[in-house]
mmCIF entry with sequence, helices, sheets and N, C-alpha, C, O atoms, coordinates in Angstrom:
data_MODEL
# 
_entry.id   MODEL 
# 
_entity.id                         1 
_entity.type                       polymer 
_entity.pdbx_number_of_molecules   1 
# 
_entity_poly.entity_id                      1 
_entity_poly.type                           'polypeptide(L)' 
_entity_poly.nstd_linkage                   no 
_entity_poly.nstd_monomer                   no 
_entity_poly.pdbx_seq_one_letter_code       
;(UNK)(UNK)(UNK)(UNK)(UNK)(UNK)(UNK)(UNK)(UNK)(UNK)(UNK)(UNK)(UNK)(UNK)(UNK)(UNK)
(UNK)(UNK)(UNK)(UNK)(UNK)(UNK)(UNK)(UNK)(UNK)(UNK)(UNK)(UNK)(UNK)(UNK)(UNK)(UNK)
(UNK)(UNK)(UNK)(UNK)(UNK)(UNK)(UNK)(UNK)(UNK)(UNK)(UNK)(UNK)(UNK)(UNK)(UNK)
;
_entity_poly.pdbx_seq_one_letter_code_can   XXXXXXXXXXXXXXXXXXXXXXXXXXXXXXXXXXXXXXXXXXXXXXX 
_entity_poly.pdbx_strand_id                 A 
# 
loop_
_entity_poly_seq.entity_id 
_entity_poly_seq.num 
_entity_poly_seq.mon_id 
_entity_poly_seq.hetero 
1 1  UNK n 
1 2  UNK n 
1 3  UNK n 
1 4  UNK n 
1 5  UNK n 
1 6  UNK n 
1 7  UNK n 
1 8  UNK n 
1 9  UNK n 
1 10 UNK n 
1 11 UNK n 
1 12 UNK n 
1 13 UNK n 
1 14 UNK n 
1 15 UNK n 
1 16 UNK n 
1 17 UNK n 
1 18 UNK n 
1 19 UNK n 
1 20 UNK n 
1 21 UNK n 
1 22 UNK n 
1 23 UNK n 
1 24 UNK n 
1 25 UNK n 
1 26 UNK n 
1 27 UNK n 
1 28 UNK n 
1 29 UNK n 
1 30 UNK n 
1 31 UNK n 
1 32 UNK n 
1 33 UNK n 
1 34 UNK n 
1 35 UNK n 
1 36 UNK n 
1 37 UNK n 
1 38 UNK n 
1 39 UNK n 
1 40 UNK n 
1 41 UNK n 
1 42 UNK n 
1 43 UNK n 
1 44 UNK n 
1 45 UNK n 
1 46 UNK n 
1 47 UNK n 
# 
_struct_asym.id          A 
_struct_asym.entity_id   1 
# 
loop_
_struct_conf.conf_type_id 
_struct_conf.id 
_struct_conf.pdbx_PDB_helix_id 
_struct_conf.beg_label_comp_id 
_struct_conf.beg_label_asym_id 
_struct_conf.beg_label_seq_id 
_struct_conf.pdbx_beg_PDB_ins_code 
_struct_conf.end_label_comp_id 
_struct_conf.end_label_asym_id 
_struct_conf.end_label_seq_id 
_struct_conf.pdbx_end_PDB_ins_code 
_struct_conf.beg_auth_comp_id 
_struct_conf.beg_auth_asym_id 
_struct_conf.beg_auth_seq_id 
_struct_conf.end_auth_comp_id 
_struct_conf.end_auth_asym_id 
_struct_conf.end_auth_seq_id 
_struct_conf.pdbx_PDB_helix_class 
_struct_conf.details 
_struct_conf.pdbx_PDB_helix_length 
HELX_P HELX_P1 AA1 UNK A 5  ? UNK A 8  ? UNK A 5  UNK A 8  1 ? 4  
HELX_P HELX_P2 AA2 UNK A 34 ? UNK A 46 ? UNK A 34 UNK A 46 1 ? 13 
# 
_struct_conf_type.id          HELX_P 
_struct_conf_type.criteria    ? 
_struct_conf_type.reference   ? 
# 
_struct_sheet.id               AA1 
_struct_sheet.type             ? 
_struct_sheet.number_strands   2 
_struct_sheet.details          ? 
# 
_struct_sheet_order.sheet_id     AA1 
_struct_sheet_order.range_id_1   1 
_struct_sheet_order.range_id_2   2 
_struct_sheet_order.offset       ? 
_struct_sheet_order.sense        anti-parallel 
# 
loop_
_struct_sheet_range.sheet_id 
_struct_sheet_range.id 
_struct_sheet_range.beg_label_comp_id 
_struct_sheet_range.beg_label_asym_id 
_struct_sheet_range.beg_label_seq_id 
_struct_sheet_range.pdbx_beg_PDB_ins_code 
_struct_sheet_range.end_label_comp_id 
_struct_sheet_range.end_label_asym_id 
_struct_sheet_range.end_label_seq_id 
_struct_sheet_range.pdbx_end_PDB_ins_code 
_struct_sheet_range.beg_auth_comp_id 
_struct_sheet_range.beg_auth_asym_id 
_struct_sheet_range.beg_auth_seq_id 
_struct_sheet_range.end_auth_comp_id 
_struct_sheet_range.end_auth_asym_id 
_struct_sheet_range.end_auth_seq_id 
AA1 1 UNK A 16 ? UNK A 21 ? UNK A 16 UNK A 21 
AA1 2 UNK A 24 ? UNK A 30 ? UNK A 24 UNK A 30 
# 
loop_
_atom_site.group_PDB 
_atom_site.id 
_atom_site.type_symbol 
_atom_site.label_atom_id 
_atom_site.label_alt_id 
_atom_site.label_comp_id 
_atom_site.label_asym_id 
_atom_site.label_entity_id 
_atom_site.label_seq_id 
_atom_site.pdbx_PDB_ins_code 
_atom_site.Cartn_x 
_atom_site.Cartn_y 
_atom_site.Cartn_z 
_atom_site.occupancy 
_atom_site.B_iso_or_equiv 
_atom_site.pdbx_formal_charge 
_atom_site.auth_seq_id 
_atom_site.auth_comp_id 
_atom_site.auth_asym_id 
_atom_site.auth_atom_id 
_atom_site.pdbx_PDB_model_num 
ATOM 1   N N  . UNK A 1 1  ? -0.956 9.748  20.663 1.00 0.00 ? 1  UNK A N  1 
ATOM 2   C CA . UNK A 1 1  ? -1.131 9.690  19.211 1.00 0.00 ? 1  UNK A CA 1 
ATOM 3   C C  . UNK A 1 1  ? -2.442 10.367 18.848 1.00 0.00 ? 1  UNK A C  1 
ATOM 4   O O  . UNK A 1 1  ? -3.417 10.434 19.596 1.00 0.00 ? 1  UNK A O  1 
ATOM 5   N N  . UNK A 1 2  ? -2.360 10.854 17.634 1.00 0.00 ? 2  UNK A N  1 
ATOM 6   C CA . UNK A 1 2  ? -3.753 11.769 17.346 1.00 0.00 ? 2  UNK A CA 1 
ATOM 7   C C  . UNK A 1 2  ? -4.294 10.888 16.441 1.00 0.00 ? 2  UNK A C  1 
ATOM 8   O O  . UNK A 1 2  ? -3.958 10.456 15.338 1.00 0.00 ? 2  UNK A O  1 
ATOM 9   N N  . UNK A 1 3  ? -5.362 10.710 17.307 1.00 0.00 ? 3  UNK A N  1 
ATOM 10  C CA . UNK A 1 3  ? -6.077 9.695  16.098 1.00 0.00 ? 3  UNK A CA 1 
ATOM 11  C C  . UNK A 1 3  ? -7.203 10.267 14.945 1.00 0.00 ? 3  UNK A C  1 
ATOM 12  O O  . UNK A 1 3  ? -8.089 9.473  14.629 1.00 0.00 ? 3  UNK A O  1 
ATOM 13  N N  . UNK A 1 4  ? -7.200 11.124 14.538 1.00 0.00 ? 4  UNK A N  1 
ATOM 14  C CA . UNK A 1 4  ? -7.916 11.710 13.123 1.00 0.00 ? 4  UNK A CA 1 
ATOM 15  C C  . UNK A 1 4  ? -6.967 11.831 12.252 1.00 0.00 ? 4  UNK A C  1 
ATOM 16  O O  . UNK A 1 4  ? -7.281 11.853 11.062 1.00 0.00 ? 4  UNK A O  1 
ATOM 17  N N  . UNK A 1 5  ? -5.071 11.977 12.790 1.00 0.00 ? 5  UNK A N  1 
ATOM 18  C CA . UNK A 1 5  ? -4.259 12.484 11.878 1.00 0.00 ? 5  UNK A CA 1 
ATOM 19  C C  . UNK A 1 5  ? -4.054 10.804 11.518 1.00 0.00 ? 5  UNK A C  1 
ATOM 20  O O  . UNK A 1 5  ? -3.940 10.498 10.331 1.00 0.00 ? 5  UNK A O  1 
ATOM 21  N N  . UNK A 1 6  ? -4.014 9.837  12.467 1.00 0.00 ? 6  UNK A N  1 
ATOM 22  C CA . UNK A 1 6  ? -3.535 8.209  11.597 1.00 0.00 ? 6  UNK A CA 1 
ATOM 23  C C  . UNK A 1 6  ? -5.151 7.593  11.152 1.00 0.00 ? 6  UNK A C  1 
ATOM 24  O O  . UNK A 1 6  ? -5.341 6.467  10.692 1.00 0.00 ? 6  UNK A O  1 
ATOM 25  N N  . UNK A 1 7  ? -5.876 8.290  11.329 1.00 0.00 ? 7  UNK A N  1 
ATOM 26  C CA . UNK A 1 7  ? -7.369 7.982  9.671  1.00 0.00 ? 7  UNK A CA 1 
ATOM 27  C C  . UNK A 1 7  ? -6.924 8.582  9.122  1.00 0.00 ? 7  UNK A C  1 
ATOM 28  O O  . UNK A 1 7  ? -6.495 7.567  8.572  1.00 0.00 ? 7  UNK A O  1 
ATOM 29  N N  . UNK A 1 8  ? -6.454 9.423  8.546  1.00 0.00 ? 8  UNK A N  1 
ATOM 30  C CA . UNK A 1 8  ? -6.334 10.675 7.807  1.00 0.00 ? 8  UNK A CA 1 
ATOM 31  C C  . UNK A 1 8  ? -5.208 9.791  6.477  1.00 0.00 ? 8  UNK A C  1 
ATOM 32  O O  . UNK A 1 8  ? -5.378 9.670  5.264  1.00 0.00 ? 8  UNK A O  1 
ATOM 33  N N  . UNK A 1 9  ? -4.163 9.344  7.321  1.00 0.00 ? 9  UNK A N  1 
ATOM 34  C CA . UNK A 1 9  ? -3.206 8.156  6.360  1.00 0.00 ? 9  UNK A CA 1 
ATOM 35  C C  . UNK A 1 9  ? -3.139 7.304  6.446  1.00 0.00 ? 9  UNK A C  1 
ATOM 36  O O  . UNK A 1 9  ? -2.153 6.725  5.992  1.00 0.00 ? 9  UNK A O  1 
ATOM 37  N N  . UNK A 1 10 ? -4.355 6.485  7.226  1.00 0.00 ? 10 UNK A N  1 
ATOM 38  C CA . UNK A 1 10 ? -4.283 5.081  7.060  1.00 0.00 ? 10 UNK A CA 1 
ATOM 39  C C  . UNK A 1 10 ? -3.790 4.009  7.669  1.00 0.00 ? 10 UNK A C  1 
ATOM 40  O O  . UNK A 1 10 ? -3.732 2.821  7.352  1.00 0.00 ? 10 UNK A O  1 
ATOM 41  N N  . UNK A 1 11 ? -3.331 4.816  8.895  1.00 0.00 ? 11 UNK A N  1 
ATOM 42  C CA . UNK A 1 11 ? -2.447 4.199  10.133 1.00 0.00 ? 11 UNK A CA 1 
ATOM 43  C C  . UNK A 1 11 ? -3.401 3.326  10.773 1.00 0.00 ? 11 UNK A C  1 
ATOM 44  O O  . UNK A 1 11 ? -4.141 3.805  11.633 1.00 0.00 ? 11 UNK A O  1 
ATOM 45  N N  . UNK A 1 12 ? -3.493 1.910  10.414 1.00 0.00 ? 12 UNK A N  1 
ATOM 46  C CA . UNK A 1 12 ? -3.875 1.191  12.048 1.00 0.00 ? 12 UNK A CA 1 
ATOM 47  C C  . UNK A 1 12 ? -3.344 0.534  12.330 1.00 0.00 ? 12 UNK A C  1 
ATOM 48  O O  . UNK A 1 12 ? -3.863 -0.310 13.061 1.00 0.00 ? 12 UNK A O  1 
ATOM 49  N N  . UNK A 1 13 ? -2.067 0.414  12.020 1.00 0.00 ? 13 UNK A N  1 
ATOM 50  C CA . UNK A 1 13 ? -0.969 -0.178 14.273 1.00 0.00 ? 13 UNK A CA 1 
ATOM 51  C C  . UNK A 1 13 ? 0.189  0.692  13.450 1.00 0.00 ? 13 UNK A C  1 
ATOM 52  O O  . UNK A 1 13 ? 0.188  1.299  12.379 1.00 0.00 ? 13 UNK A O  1 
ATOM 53  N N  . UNK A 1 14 ? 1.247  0.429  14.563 1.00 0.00 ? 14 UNK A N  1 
ATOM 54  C CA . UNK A 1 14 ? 2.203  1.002  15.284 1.00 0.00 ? 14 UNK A CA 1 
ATOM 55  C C  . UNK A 1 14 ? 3.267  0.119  15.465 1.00 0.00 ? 14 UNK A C  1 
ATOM 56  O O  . UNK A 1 14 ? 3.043  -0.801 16.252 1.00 0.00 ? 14 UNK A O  1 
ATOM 57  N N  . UNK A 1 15 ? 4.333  0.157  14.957 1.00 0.00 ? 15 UNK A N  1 
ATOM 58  C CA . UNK A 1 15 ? 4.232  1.520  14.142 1.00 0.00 ? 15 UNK A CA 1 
ATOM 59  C C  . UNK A 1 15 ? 4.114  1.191  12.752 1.00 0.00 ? 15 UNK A C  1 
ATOM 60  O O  . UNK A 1 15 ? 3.830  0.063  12.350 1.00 0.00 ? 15 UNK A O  1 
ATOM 61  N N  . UNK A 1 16 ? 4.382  2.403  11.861 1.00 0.00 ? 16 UNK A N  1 
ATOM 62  C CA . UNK A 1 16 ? 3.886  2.374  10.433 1.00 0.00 ? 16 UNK A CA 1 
ATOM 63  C C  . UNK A 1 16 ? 4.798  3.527  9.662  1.00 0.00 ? 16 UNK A C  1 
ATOM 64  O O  . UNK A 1 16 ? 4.652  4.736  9.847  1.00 0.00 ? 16 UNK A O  1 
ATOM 65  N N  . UNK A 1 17 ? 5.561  3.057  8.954  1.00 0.00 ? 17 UNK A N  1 
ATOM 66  C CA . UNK A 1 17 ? 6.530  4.026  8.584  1.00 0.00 ? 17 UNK A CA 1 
ATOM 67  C C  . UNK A 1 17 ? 6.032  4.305  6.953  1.00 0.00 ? 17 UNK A C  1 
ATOM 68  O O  . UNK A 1 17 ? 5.887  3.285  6.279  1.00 0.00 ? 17 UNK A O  1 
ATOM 69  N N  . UNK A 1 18 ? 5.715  5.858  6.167  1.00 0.00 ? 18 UNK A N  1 
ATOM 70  C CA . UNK A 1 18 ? 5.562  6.024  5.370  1.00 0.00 ? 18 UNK A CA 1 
ATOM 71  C C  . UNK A 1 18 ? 6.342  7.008  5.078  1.00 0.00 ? 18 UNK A C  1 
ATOM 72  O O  . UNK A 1 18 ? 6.523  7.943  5.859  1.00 0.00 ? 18 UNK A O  1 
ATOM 73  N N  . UNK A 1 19 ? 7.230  6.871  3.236  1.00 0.00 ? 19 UNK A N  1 
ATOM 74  C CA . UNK A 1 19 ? 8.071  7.210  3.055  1.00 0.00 ? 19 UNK A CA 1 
ATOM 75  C C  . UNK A 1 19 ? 7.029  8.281  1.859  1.00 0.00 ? 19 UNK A C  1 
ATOM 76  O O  . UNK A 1 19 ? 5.945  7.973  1.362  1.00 0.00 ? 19 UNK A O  1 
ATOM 77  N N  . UNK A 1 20 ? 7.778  9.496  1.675  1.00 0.00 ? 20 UNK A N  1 
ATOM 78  C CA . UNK A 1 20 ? 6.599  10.300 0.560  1.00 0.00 ? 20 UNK A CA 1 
ATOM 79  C C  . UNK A 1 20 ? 7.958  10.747 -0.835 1.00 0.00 ? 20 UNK A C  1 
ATOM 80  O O  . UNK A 1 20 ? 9.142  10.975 -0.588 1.00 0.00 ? 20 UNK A O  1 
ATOM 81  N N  . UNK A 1 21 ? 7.533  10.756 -1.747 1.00 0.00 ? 21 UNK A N  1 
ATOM 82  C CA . UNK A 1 21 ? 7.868  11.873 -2.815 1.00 0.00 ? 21 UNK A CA 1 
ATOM 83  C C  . UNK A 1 21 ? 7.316  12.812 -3.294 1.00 0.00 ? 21 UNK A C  1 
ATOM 84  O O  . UNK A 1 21 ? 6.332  12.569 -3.993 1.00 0.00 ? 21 UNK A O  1 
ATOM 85  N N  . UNK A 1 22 ? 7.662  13.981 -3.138 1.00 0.00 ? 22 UNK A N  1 
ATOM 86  C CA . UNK A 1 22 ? 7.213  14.866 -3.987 1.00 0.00 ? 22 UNK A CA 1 
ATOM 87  C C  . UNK A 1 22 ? 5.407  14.786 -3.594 1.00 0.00 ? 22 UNK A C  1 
ATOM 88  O O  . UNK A 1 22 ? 4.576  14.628 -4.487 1.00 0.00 ? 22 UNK A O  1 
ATOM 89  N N  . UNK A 1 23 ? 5.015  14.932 -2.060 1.00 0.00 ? 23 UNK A N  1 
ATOM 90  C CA . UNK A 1 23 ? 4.342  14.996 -1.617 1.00 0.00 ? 23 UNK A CA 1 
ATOM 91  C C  . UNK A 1 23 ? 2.981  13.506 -2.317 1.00 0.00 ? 23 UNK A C  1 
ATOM 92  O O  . UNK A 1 23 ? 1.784  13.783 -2.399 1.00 0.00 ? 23 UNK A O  1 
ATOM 93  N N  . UNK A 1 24 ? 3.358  12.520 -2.593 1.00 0.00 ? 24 UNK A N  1 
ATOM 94  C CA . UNK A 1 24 ? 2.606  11.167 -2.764 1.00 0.00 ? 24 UNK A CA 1 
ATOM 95  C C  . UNK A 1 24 ? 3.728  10.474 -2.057 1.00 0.00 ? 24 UNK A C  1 
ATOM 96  O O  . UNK A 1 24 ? 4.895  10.851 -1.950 1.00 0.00 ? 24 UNK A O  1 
ATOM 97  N N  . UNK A 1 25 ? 2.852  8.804  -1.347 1.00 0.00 ? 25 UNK A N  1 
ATOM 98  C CA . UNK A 1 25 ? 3.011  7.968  -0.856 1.00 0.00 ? 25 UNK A CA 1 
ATOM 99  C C  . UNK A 1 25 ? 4.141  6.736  -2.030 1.00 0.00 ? 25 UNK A C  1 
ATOM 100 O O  . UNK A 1 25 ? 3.941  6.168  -3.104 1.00 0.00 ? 25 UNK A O  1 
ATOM 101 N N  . UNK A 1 26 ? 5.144  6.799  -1.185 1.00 0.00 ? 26 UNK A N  1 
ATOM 102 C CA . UNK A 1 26 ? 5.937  5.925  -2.175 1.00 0.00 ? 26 UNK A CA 1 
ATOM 103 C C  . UNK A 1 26 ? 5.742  4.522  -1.665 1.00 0.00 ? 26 UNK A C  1 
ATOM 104 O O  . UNK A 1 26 ? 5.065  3.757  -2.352 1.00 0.00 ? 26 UNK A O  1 
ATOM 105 N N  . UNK A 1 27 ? 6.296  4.081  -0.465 1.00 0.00 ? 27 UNK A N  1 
ATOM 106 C CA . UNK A 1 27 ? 6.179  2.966  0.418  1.00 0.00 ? 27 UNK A CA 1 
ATOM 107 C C  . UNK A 1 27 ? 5.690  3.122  1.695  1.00 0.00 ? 27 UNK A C  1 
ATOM 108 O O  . UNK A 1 27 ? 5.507  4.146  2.353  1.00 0.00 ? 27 UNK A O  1 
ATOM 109 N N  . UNK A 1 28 ? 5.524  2.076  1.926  1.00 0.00 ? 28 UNK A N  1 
ATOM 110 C CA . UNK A 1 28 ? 4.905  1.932  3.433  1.00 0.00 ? 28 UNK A CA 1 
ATOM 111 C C  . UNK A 1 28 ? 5.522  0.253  4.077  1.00 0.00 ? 28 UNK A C  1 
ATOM 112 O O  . UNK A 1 28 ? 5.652  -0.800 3.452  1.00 0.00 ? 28 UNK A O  1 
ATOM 113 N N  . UNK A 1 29 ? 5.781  0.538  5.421  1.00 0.00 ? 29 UNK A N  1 
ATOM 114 C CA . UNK A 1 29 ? 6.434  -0.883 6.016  1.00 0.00 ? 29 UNK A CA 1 
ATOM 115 C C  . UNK A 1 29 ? 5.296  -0.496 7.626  1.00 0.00 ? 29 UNK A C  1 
ATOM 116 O O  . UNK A 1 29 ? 5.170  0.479  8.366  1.00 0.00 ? 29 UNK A O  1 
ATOM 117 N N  . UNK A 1 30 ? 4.534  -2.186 7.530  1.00 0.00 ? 30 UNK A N  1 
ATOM 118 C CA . UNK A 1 30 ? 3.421  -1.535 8.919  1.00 0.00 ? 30 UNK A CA 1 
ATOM 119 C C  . UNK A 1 30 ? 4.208  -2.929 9.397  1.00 0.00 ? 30 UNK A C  1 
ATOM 120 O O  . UNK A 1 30 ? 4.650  -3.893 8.772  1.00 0.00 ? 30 UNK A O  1 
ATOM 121 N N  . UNK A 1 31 ? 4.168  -2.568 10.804 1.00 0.00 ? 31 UNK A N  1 
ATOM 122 C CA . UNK A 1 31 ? 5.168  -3.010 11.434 1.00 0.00 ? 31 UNK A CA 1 
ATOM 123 C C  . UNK A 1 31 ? 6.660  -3.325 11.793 1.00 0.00 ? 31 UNK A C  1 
ATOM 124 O O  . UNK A 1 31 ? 7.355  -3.708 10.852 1.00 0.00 ? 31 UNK A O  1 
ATOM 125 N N  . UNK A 1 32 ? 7.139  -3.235 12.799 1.00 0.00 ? 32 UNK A N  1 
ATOM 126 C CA . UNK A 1 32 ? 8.741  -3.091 12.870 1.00 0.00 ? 32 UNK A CA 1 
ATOM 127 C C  . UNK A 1 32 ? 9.566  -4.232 11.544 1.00 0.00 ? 32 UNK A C  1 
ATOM 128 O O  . UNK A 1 32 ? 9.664  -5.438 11.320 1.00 0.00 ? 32 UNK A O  1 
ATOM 129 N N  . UNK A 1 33 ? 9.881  -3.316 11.121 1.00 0.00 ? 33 UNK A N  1 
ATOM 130 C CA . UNK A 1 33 ? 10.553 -4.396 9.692  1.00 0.00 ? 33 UNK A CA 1 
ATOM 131 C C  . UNK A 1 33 ? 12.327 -4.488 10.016 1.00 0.00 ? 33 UNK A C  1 
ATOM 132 O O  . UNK A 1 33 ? 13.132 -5.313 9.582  1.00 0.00 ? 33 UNK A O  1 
ATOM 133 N N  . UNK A 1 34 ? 12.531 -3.435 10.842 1.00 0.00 ? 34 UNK A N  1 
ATOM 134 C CA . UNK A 1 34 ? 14.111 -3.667 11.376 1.00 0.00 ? 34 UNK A CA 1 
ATOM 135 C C  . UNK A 1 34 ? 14.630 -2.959 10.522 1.00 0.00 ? 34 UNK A C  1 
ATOM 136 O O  . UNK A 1 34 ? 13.947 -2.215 9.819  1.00 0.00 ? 34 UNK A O  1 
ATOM 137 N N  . UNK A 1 35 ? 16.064 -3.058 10.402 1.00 0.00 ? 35 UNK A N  1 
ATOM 138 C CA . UNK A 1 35 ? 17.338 -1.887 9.987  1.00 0.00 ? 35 UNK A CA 1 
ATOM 139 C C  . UNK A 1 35 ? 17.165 -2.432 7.899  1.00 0.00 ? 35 UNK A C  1 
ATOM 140 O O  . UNK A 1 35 ? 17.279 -1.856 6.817  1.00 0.00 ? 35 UNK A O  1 
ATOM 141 N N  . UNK A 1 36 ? 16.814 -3.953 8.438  1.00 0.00 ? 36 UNK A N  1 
ATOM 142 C CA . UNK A 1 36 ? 17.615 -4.225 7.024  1.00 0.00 ? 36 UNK A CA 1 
ATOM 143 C C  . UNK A 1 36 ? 16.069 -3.846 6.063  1.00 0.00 ? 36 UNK A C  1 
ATOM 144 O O  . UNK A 1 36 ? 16.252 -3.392 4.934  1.00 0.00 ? 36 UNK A O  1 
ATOM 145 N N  . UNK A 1 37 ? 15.084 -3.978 6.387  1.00 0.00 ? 37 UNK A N  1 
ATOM 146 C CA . UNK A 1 37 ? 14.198 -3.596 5.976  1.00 0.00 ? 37 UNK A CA 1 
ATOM 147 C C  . UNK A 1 37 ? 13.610 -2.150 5.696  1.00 0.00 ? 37 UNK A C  1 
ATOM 148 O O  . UNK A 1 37 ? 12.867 -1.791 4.782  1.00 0.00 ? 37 UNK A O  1 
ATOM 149 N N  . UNK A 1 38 ? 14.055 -1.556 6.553  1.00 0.00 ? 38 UNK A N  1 
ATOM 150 C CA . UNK A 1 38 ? 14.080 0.357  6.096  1.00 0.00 ? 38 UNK A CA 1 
ATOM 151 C C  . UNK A 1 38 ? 15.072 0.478  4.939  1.00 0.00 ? 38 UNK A C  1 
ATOM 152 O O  . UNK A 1 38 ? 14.724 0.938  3.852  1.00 0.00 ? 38 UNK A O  1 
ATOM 153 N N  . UNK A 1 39 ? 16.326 0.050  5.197  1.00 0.00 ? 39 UNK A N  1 
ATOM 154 C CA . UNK A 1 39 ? 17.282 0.320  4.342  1.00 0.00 ? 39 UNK A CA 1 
ATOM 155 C C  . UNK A 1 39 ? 17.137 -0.453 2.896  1.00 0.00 ? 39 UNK A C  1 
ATOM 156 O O  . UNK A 1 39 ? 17.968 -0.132 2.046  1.00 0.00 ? 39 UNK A O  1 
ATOM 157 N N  . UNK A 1 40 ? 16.350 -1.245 2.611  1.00 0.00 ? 40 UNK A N  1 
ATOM 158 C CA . UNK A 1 40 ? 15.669 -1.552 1.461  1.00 0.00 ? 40 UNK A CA 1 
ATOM 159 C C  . UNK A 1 40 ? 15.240 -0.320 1.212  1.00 0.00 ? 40 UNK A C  1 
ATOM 160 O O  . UNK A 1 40 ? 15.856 0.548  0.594  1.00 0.00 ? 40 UNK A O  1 
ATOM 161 N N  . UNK A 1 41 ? 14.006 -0.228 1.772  1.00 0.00 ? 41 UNK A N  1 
ATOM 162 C CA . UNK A 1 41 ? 12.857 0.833  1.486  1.00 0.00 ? 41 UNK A CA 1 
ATOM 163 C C  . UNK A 1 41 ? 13.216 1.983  0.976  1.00 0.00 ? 41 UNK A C  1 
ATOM 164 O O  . UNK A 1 41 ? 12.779 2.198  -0.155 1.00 0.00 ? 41 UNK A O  1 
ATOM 165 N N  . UNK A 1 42 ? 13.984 2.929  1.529  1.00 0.00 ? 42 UNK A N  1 
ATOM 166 C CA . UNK A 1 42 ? 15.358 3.993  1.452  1.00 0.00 ? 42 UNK A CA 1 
ATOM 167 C C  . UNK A 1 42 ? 15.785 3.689  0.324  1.00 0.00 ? 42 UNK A C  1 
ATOM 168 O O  . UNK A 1 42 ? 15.670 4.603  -0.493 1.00 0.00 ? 42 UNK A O  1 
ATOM 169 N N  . UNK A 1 43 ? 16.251 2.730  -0.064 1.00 0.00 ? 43 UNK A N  1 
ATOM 170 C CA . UNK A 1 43 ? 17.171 2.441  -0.912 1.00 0.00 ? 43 UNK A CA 1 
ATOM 171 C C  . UNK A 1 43 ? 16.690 2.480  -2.368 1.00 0.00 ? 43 UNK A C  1 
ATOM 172 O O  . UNK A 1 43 ? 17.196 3.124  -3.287 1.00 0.00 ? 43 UNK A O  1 
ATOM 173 N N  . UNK A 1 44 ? 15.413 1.518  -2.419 1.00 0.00 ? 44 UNK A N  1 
ATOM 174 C CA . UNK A 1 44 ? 14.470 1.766  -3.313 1.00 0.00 ? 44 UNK A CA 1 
ATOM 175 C C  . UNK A 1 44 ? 14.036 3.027  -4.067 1.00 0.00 ? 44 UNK A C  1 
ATOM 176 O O  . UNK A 1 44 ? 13.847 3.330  -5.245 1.00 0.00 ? 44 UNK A O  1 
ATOM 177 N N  . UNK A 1 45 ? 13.957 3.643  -2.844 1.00 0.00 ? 45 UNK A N  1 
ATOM 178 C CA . UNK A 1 45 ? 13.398 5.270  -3.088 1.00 0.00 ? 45 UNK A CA 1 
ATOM 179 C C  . UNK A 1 45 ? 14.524 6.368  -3.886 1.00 0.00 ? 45 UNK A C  1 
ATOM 180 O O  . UNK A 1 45 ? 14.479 7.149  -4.836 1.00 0.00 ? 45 UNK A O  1 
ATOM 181 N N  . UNK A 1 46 ? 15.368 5.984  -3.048 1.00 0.00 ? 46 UNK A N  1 
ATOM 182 C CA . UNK A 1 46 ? 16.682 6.913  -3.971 1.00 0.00 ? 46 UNK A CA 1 
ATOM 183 C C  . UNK A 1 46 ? 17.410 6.403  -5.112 1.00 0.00 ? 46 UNK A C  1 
ATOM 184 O O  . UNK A 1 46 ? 18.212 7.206  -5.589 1.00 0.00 ? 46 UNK A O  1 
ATOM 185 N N  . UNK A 1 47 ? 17.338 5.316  -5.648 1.00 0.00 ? 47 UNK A N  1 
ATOM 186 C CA . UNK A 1 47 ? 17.704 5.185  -6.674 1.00 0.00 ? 47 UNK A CA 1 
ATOM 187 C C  . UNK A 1 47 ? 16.996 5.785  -7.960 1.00 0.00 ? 47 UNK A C  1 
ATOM 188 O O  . UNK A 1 47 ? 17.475 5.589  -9.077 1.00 0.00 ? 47 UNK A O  1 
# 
């Protein structure tokens, strides 16, 4: 892992899933949140 690129967004643990629009930060889930929890996140986003 490159660690200047996870300061850079804010990454401290692993994992850390960030979702973007239109180049800004929409959500973020830090830690394993599982299937049903991405698919929120996702879901959120495209509506």
């Amino acid at each position: 892992a490159n660690s200047k690129v996870a300061g850079d967004y804010g990454v401290m643990s692993i994992p850390t899933v960030i979702l973007y629009e239109k180049g800004k930060e929409v959500a973020r889930q830090v830690g394993f949140g599982g299937k049903d929890a991405y698919t929120q996140m996702i879901e959120k986003i495209i509506k």
